[in-house]
VMD Tcl script that draws the C-alpha trace (Angstrom):
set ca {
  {9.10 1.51 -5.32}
  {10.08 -1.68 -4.10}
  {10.65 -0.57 -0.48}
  {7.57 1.63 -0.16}
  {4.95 -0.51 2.19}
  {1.70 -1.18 0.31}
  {-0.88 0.94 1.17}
  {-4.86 0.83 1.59}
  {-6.16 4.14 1.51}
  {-9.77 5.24 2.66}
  {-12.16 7.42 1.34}
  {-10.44 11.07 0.10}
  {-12.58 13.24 1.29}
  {-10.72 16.15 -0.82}
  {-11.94 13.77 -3.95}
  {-15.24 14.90 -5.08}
  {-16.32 11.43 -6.27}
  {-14.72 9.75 -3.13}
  {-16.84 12.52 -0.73}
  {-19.99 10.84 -2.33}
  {-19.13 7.49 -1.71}
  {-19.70 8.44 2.07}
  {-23.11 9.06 1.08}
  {-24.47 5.85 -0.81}
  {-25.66 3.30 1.17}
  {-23.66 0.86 2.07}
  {-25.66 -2.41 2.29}
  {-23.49 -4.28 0.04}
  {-20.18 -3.68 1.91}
  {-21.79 -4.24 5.18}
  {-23.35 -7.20 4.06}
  {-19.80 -8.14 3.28}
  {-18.72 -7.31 6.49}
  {-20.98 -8.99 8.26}
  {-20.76 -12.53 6.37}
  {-16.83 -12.37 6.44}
  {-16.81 -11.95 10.37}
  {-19.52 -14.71 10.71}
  {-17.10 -16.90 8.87}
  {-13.91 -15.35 10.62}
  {-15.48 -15.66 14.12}
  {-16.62 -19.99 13.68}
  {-12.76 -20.13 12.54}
  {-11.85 -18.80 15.74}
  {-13.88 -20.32 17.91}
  {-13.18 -23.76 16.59}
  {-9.54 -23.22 17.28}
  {-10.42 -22.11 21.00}
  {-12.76 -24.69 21.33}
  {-10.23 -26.89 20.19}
  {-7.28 -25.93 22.16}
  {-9.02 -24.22 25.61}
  {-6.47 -22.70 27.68}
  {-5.95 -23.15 31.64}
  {-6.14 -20.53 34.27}
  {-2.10 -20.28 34.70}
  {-0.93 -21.80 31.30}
  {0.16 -19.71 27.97}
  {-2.87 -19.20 25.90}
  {-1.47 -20.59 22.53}
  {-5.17 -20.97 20.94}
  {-5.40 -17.14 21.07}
  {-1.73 -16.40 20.32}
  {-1.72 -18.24 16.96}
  {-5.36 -16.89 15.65}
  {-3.39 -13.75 16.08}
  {-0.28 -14.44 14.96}
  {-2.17 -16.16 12.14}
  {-4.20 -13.09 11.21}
  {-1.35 -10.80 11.57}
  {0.58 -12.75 8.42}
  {-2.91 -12.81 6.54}
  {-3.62 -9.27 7.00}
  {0.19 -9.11 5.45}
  {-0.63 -10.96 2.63}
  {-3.69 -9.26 2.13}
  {-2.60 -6.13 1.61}
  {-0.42 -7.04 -1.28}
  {-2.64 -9.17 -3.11}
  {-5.77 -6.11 -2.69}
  {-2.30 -3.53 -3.92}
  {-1.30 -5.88 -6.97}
  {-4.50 -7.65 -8.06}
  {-7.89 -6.79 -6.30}
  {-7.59 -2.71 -5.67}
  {-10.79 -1.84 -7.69}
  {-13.14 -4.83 -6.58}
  {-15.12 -3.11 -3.75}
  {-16.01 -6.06 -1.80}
  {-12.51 -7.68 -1.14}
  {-11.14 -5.84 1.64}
  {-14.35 -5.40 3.48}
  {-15.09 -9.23 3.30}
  {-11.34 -10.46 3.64}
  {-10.03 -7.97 5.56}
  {-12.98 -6.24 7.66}
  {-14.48 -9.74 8.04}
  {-12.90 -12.52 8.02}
  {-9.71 -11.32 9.74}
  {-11.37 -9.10 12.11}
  {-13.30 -11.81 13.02}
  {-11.38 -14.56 13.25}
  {-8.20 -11.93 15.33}
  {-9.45 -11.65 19.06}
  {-7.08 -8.83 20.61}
  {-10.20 -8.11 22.45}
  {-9.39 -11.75 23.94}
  {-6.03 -11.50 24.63}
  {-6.35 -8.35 27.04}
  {-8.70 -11.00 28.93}
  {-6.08 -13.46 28.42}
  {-3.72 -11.05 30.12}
  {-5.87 -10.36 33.29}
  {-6.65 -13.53 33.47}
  {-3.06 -14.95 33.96}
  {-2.62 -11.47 36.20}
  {-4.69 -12.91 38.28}
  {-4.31 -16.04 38.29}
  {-0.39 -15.48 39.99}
  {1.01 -16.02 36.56}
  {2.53 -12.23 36.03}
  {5.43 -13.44 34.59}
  {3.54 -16.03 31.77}
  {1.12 -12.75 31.69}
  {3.98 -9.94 30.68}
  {5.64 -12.81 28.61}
  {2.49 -13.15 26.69}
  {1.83 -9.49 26.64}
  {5.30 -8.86 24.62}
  {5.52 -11.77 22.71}
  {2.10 -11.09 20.86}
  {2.94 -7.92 19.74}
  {6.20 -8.42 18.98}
  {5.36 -11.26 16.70}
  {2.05 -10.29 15.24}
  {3.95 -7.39 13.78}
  {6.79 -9.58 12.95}
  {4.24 -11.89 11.31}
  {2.45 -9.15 9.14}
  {6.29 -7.93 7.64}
  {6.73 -11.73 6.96}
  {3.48 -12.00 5.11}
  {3.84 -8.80 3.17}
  {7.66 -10.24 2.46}
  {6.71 -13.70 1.31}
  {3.87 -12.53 -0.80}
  {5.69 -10.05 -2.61}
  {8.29 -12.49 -3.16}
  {5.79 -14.86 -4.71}
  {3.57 -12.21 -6.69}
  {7.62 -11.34 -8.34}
  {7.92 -15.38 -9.23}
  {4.30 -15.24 -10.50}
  {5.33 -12.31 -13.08}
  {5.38 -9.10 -11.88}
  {6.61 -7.41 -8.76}
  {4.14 -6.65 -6.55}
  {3.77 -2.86 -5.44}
}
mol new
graphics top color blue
foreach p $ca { graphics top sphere $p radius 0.5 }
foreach p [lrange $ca 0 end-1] q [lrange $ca 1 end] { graphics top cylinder $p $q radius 0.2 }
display resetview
């Protein structure tokens, strides 16, 4: 269906062969994992580095890693639907990884306090709305986009 949002299931446990895939080792995916939010993380902390933010001012460095990440995760969860849903490794490295690394929500609460209490409530609750309210715009958009460019590519993406 063209509607239907893609999805990215987990492990079934009511799957026999999915309930032993919770008992294999994981090294590989962790070690996926783990090299994905190495590479995520630099990325984000060359943009912050880049672009610091002040004690009173908007923090844009954090708002567009997030914004950022939202429309990747977006597009990544067509392209692992359409093209990469039986290669183990993708979504752990890509999305796991890279994207949880390089996202900082974690940073954006302290963002929040810190423009709290720094007497910028209002740039604070702006901030606070605004991030949201985009990032999950920005996910719809890359879902949108990429399903609109998997359909030119020949074939419409599920």
């Amino acid at each position: 269906m063209a509607d239907q949002q893609p999805t990215d299931p987990d492990v079934d446990l009511g799957v026999p062969a999915q309930r032993r895939e919770v008992g294999r080792t994981p090294w590989p995916v962790l070690g996926a994992i783990a090299l994905g939010g190495a590479l995520g993380a630099l990325g984000r902390y060359g943009i912050g580095y880049a672009f610091p933010a002040s004690a009173t001012g908007f923090p844009w460095a954090t708002f567009v890693i997030n914004v950022s990440g939202c429309l990747l995760i977006g597009v990544l969860m067509v392209l692992n639907d359409r093209f990469w849903s039986g290669r183990r490794l993708v979504r752990p490295f890509l999305g796991t990884g890279v994207l949880g690394g390089y996202t900082t929500f974690s940073t954006y609460v302290v963002d929040i306090q810190r423009l709290a209490q720094g007497g910028a409530a209002a740039t604070a609750l702006a901030y606070l709305a605004v991030s949201v309210l985009v990032g999950l715009a920005a996910v719809a958009v890359g879902v949108g986009l990429t399903r609109l460019a998997v359909g030119r590519l020949g074939g419409a993406a599920s």
